[in-house]
N, C-alpha and C positions, 0 to 999 in steps of 0.2 A: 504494500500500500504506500501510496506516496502523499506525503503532507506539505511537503516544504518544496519552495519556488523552484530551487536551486541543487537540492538535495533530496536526501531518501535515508531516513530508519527502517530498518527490518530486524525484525524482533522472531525468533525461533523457538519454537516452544513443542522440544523432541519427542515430548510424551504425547503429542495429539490432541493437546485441548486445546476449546477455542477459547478466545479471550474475551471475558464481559466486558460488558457495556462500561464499566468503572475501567480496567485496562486502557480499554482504546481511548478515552478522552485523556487520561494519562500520557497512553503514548500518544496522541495529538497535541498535548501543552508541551512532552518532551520534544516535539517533533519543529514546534513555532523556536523555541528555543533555540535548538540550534540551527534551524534555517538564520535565524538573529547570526548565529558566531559564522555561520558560513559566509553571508553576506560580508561580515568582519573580514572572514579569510580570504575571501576575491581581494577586497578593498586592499588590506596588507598586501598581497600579492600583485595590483598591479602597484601602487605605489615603491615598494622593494624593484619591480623591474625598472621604476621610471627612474630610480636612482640609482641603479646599477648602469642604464644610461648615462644617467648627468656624468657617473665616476667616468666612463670610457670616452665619455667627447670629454673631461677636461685634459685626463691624460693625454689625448690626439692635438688637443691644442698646445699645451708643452712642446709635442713635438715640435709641430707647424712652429712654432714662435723659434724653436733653436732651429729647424731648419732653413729660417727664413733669414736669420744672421751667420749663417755659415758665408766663407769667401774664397775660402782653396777649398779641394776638393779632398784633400787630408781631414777635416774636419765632421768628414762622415762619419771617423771614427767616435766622437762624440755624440751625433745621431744616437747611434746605432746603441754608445752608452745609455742614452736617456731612454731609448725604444726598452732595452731590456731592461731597466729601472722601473717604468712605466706598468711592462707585464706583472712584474714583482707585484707590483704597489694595486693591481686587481686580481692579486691572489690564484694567478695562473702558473703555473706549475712548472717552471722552467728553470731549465739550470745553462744554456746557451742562447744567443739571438743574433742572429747573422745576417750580412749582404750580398747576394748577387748582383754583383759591377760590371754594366753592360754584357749580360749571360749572350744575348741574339748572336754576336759580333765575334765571343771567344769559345774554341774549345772547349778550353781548360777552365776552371771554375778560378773567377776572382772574389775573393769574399773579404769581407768585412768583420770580422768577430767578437763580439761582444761576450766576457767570462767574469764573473763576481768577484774570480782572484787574479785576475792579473790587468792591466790595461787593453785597452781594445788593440787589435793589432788586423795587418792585411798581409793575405798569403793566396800564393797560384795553386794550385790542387791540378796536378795533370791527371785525366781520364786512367780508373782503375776499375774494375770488376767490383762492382758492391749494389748491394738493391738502393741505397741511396742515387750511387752517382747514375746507373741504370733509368729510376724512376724520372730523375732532371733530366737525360737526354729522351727519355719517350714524352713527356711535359714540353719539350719545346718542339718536337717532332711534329707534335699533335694541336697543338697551340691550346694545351690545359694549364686553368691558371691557380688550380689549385689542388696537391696532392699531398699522401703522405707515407711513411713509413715506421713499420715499427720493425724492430733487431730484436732477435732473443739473443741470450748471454752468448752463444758461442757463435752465430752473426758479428754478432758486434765485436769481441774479442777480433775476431778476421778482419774486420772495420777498420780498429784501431792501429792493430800492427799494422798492417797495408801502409797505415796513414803516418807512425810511425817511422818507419822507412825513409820519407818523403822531408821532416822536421824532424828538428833536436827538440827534443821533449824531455824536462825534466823527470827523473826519476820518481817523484811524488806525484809526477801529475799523472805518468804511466801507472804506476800503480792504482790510483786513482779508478781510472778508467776502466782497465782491465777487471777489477771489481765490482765494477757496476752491475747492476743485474739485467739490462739489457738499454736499448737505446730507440726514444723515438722521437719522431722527426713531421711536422707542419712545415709545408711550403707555400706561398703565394708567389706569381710570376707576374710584377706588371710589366709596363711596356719595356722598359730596358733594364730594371731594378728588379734582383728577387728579395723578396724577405723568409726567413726562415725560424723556428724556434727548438728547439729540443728540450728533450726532459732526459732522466737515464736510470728510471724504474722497469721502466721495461712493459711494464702494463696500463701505465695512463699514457691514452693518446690525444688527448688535452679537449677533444670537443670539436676542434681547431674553428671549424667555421665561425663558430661565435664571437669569435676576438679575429678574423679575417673577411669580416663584413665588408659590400660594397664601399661604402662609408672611410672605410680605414685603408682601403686598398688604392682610393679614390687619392682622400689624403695624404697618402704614403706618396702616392705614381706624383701626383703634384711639386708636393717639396723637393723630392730629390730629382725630379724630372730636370732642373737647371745645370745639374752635374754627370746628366747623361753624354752621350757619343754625339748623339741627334743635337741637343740642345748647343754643345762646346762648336759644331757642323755650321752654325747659325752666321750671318754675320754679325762683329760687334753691335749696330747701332740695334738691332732688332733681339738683341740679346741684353742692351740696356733697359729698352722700353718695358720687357718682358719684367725684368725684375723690375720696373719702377713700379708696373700695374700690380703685380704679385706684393709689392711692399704695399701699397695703397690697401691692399684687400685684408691685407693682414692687419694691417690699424682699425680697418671695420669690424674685421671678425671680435681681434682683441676687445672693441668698444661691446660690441652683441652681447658676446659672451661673459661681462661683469654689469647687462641691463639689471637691477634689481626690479624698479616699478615697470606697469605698460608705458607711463607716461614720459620714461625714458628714449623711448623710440624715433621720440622729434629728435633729440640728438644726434643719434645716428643719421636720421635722414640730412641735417647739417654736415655733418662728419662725408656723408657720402658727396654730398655735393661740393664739397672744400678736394674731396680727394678726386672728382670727375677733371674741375678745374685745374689743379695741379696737375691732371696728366696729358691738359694738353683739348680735352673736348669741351 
Protein backbone atom coordinates (compact mmCIF):
# COMPACT_ATOMS: atom_id res chain seq x y z
CA UNK A 1 0.00 0.00 0.00
CA UNK A 2 1.36 3.39 -0.65
CA UNK A 3 0.64 6.53 1.44
CA UNK A 4 3.32 8.97 0.95
CA UNK A 5 3.86 11.36 -2.31
CA UNK A 6 7.26 10.24 -2.73
CA UNK A 7 7.66 7.15 -0.84
CA UNK A 8 6.30 3.71 0.24
CA UNK A 9 6.10 1.78 3.82
CA UNK A 10 5.45 -1.91 3.71
CA UNK A 11 4.82 -3.54 6.67
CA UNK A 12 5.10 -7.68 6.65
CA UNK A 13 3.32 -9.60 8.91
CA UNK A 14 4.71 -13.55 8.34
CA UNK A 15 2.12 -15.07 10.38
CA UNK A 16 -0.88 -14.16 7.92
CA UNK A 17 -2.85 -11.80 9.71
CA UNK A 18 -4.50 -8.84 8.42
CA UNK A 19 -4.06 -5.65 10.10
CA UNK A 20 -7.01 -3.74 12.00
CA UNK A 21 -8.44 -0.84 11.27
CA UNK A 22 -6.29 0.71 14.48
CA UNK A 23 -2.82 -0.62 12.53
CA UNK A 24 -3.51 0.85 9.33
CA UNK A 25 -4.32 4.44 10.52
CA UNK A 26 -1.15 3.86 12.56
CA UNK A 27 0.71 2.98 9.66
CA UNK A 28 -0.90 5.94 7.62
CA UNK A 29 0.38 8.67 10.53
CA UNK A 30 3.64 6.54 10.29
CA UNK A 31 3.60 6.71 6.74
CA UNK A 32 2.73 11.19 6.41
CA UNK A 33 5.61 11.06 8.73
CA UNK A 34 8.01 10.01 6.90
CA UNK A 35 6.87 11.14 3.54
CA UNK A 36 7.78 14.63 5.85
CA UNK A 37 11.73 13.37 6.26
CA UNK A 38 11.64 12.09 2.67
CA UNK A 39 10.75 15.34 1.31
CA UNK A 40 13.71 16.59 3.80
CA UNK A 41 15.95 13.85 2.16
CA UNK A 42 15.40 15.05 -1.62
CA UNK A 43 15.78 18.61 -0.30
CA UNK A 44 19.21 17.78 1.53
CA UNK A 45 20.08 15.89 -1.44
CA UNK A 46 19.66 18.39 -4.11
CA UNK A 47 21.15 21.14 -2.02
CA UNK A 48 24.57 18.67 -1.16
CA UNK A 49 24.70 18.23 -5.00
CA UNK A 50 24.23 22.13 -5.80
CA UNK A 51 27.30 22.50 -3.47
CA UNK A 52 29.24 20.00 -4.54
CA UNK A 53 28.96 22.03 -7.69
CA UNK A 54 29.71 25.44 -6.32
CA UNK A 55 33.06 23.20 -4.63
CA UNK A 56 34.11 22.09 -8.50
CA UNK A 57 33.50 25.51 -10.48
CA UNK A 58 35.55 27.35 -7.61
CA UNK A 59 38.32 24.83 -7.99
CA UNK A 60 38.11 25.36 -12.07
CA UNK A 61 38.36 28.97 -11.43
CA UNK A 62 41.63 28.73 -9.55
CA UNK A 63 42.71 27.11 -12.39
CA UNK A 64 41.59 29.52 -15.08
CA UNK A 65 42.93 32.44 -12.95
CA UNK A 66 46.62 30.73 -12.63
CA UNK A 67 46.27 29.63 -16.14
CA UNK A 68 45.42 32.89 -17.24
CA UNK A 69 48.94 34.51 -15.79
CA UNK A 70 51.12 32.00 -16.93
CA UNK A 71 53.90 33.59 -19.66
CA UNK A 72 56.50 30.74 -20.61
CA UNK A 73 55.39 27.75 -21.33
CA UNK A 74 57.49 26.09 -18.30
CA UNK A 75 54.98 27.30 -16.17
CA UNK A 76 52.54 24.51 -16.85
CA UNK A 77 54.30 22.87 -14.41
CA UNK A 78 52.46 24.94 -11.90
CA UNK A 79 49.08 24.32 -13.75
CA UNK A 80 49.21 21.12 -13.42
CA UNK A 81 50.42 21.61 -9.52
CA UNK A 82 47.33 23.49 -8.79
CA UNK A 83 45.14 20.89 -11.07
CA UNK A 84 46.37 18.02 -8.80
CA UNK A 85 45.93 20.36 -5.58
CA UNK A 86 42.43 21.04 -6.70
CA UNK A 87 41.52 17.19 -7.13
CA UNK A 88 42.98 16.64 -3.51
CA UNK A 89 40.83 19.50 -2.06
CA UNK A 90 37.34 17.50 -3.79
CA UNK A 91 38.31 14.45 -2.03
CA UNK A 92 39.05 12.53 -5.26
CA UNK A 93 41.35 9.86 -4.83
CA UNK A 94 44.40 10.41 -6.56
CA UNK A 95 47.89 10.10 -5.96
CA UNK A 96 49.35 11.57 -9.77
CA UNK A 97 47.83 14.22 -12.32
CA UNK A 98 49.44 14.80 -15.41
CA UNK A 99 49.94 16.47 -19.09
CA UNK A 100 49.66 15.49 -22.41
CA UNK A 101 51.81 18.29 -24.60
CA UNK A 102 50.61 18.40 -27.81
CA UNK A 103 49.81 14.33 -27.99
CA UNK A 104 48.37 14.83 -32.05
CA UNK A 105 51.92 16.04 -33.36
CA UNK A 106 54.29 13.49 -31.02
CA UNK A 107 54.85 9.89 -30.90
CA UNK A 108 56.27 9.67 -27.89
CA UNK A 109 54.38 10.97 -24.90
CA UNK A 110 55.23 14.50 -23.48
CA UNK A 111 53.88 14.98 -20.16
CA UNK A 112 53.79 17.12 -17.46
CA UNK A 113 53.67 15.54 -13.88
CA UNK A 114 52.24 16.54 -11.03
CA UNK A 115 53.45 14.13 -7.54
CA UNK A 116 52.72 15.21 -3.69
CA UNK A 117 56.46 14.50 -3.04
CA UNK A 118 58.41 15.87 -5.30
CA UNK A 119 58.12 19.04 -7.79
CA UNK A 120 56.25 18.97 -10.92
CA UNK A 121 58.73 17.89 -13.60
CA UNK A 122 58.57 17.05 -17.64
CA UNK A 123 59.67 13.83 -19.29
CA UNK A 124 59.58 12.16 -23.13
CA UNK A 125 58.09 8.57 -22.48
CA UNK A 126 59.19 6.65 -25.86
CA UNK A 127 56.35 4.19 -27.07
CA UNK A 128 56.49 0.74 -24.81
CA UNK A 129 54.06 -2.40 -24.71
CA UNK A 130 51.71 -1.44 -21.69
CA UNK A 131 47.77 -1.33 -21.74
CA UNK A 132 48.27 2.40 -20.79
CA UNK A 133 50.48 3.42 -23.54
CA UNK A 134 48.25 0.86 -25.91
CA UNK A 135 44.93 2.58 -24.79
CA UNK A 136 46.46 6.41 -25.69
CA UNK A 137 47.51 5.33 -29.13
CA UNK A 138 43.88 3.42 -29.93
CA UNK A 139 42.33 7.03 -28.10
CA UNK A 140 44.00 9.06 -30.79
CA UNK A 141 43.48 6.44 -33.47
CA UNK A 142 39.87 6.72 -32.93
CA UNK A 143 39.47 10.33 -31.97
CA UNK A 144 38.13 9.04 -28.20
CA UNK A 145 38.36 11.65 -25.62
CA UNK A 146 37.88 9.98 -22.91
CA UNK A 147 39.34 6.50 -21.41
CA UNK A 148 40.63 4.49 -18.83
CA UNK A 149 42.74 1.96 -17.23
CA UNK A 150 43.14 -0.16 -14.54
CA UNK A 151 46.66 -2.53 -13.71
CA UNK A 152 46.57 -5.23 -11.36
CA UNK A 153 49.61 -5.76 -9.03
CA UNK A 154 51.66 -7.74 -11.42
CA UNK A 155 50.50 -5.32 -14.63
CA UNK A 156 51.65 -2.62 -13.01
CA UNK A 157 54.89 -4.16 -11.49
CA UNK A 158 55.70 -4.65 -15.63
CA UNK A 159 54.58 -0.96 -16.00
CA UNK A 160 56.82 0.28 -13.76
CA UNK A 161 60.08 -1.59 -14.55
CA UNK A 162 59.53 -0.80 -18.30
CA UNK A 163 59.39 2.70 -17.12
CA UNK A 164 62.07 2.21 -14.91
CA UNK A 165 64.43 1.45 -17.44
CA UNK A 166 63.73 4.77 -19.21
CA UNK A 167 64.54 7.25 -15.62
CA UNK A 168 66.76 7.33 -12.80
CA UNK A 169 64.37 6.66 -10.11
CA UNK A 170 65.12 6.96 -6.60
CA UNK A 171 65.23 3.99 -4.68
CA UNK A 172 62.38 4.81 -2.36
CA UNK A 173 60.32 5.88 -4.93
CA UNK A 174 60.89 2.39 -6.76
CA UNK A 175 60.19 0.71 -3.88
CA UNK A 176 57.20 2.61 -3.43
CA UNK A 177 55.79 1.75 -6.58
CA UNK A 178 56.56 -1.70 -6.86
CA UNK A 179 54.39 -2.12 -3.70
CA UNK A 180 51.41 -0.78 -4.72
CA UNK A 181 48.64 -2.84 -5.00
CA UNK A 182 47.81 -2.09 -8.59
CA UNK A 183 47.50 1.08 -10.64
CA UNK A 184 44.65 3.11 -12.29
CA UNK A 185 44.51 5.45 -14.72
CA UNK A 186 41.51 8.49 -16.04
CA UNK A 187 42.37 10.10 -19.28
CA UNK A 188 40.71 13.12 -21.16
CA UNK A 189 42.18 14.19 -24.69
CA UNK A 190 41.28 17.69 -25.72
CA UNK A 191 42.31 19.27 -28.80
CA UNK A 192 46.15 19.33 -28.22
CA UNK A 193 46.25 18.80 -24.37
CA UNK A 194 45.80 15.60 -22.40
CA UNK A 195 44.81 15.48 -18.87
CA UNK A 196 45.24 12.43 -16.85
CA UNK A 197 44.81 11.39 -13.14
CA UNK A 198 45.88 8.18 -11.35
CA UNK A 199 45.36 6.55 -8.04
CA UNK A 200 47.46 3.09 -7.05
CA UNK A 201 44.97 0.98 -5.04
CA UNK A 202 44.33 -0.83 -7.75
CA UNK A 203 40.46 -1.15 -7.28
CA UNK A 204 39.19 2.52 -7.33
CA UNK A 205 38.63 3.74 -10.70
CA UNK A 206 37.60 7.01 -9.55
CA UNK A 207 34.12 7.41 -11.38
CA UNK A 208 36.23 9.44 -13.72
CA UNK A 209 33.58 11.20 -15.63
CA UNK A 210 32.21 13.09 -12.92
CA UNK A 211 35.23 15.22 -12.27
CA UNK A 212 35.88 15.12 -16.58
CA UNK A 213 32.71 16.92 -17.33
CA UNK A 214 32.04 18.94 -20.48
CA UNK A 215 32.56 21.97 -18.33
CA UNK A 216 36.08 21.05 -17.02
CA UNK A 217 37.27 19.71 -20.34
CA UNK A 218 35.98 22.82 -21.81
CA UNK A 219 37.86 25.00 -19.39
CA UNK A 220 40.87 22.89 -19.35
CA UNK A 221 41.05 22.97 -23.75
CA UNK A 222 40.71 26.92 -23.13
CA UNK A 223 43.42 27.85 -20.76
CA UNK A 224 46.03 25.95 -21.99
CA UNK A 225 44.91 26.05 -25.51
CA UNK A 226 47.55 29.54 -25.77
CA UNK A 227 50.51 27.03 -25.10
CA UNK A 228 49.56 24.64 -27.78
CA UNK A 229 51.59 23.88 -31.28
CA UNK A 230 48.30 25.49 -33.05
CA UNK A 231 48.16 28.43 -30.91
CA UNK A 232 52.45 29.29 -30.78
CA UNK A 233 51.56 28.50 -35.37
CA UNK A 234 49.50 31.97 -34.97
CA UNK A 235 50.89 35.19 -36.00
CA UNK A 236 52.14 37.55 -33.10
CA UNK A 237 49.43 40.37 -33.52
CA UNK A 238 46.60 37.76 -33.49
CA UNK A 239 48.01 35.82 -30.71
CA UNK A 240 48.12 39.22 -28.64
CA UNK A 241 44.51 40.16 -29.23
CA UNK A 242 43.64 36.51 -28.33
CA UNK A 243 45.19 36.99 -24.88
CA UNK A 244 43.85 40.52 -24.41
CA UNK A 245 40.13 39.07 -25.10
CA UNK A 246 40.92 35.96 -22.87
CA UNK A 247 42.33 38.52 -20.09
CA UNK A 248 39.14 40.76 -20.51
CA UNK A 249 36.96 37.54 -19.93
CA UNK A 250 38.73 36.40 -17.11
CA UNK A 251 38.01 39.89 -15.16
CA UNK A 252 34.28 39.14 -15.91
CA UNK A 253 34.34 35.66 -14.87
CA UNK A 254 36.40 36.76 -11.64
CA UNK A 255 33.61 39.79 -11.17
CA UNK A 256 30.44 36.79 -11.69
CA UNK A 257 31.97 34.51 -9.65
CA UNK A 258 32.23 36.71 -6.15
CA UNK A 259 28.38 38.31 -7.25
CA UNK A 260 26.93 37.91 -3.70
CA UNK A 261 23.36 39.85 -4.37
CA UNK A 262 21.11 39.65 -7.82
CA UNK A 263 21.56 43.36 -7.66
CA UNK A 264 25.09 42.85 -8.21
CA UNK A 265 24.64 42.14 -11.99
CA UNK A 266 24.49 45.84 -13.02
CA UNK A 267 28.09 45.74 -12.24
CA UNK A 268 29.14 43.20 -14.36
CA UNK A 269 27.08 44.57 -17.03
CA UNK A 270 29.44 47.81 -16.43
CA UNK A 271 32.53 45.68 -16.19
CA UNK A 272 31.42 44.09 -19.54
CA UNK A 273 31.01 47.07 -21.20
CA UNK A 274 34.43 48.99 -20.00
CA UNK A 275 36.01 45.44 -21.03
CA UNK A 276 34.11 45.42 -24.88
CA UNK A 277 35.73 49.16 -25.11
CA UNK A 278 39.09 48.27 -24.00
CA UNK A 279 39.39 45.68 -26.73
CA UNK A 280 38.92 47.77 -29.39
CA UNK A 281 34.71 47.33 -30.22
Amino acid sequence: MQFAMHSMIVVNDFAGNVLSQDNIDILKRFSKVFEQSYVRFLDLQKAEAQAREATIEAALERVRSRSMTMHKSNELKEVIRLIFEQFIHLNINVGHAGFYIDYKVHDDMHIWLADPNIDPFYAIIPYFDTPTWNSFRDAKAHGKNFFTNLLDFKTKNKFYKSLFKLFRIPEDAKTFYLQCKGLAVSTVLLDSVGLYIENFDGTTLFGGREYFTDAFRKSISTNLYPFSLDFIRKKPKAQAKEAKIEAALERVRSQAMGMIESSDLLDIVVTMRNEFTATGL
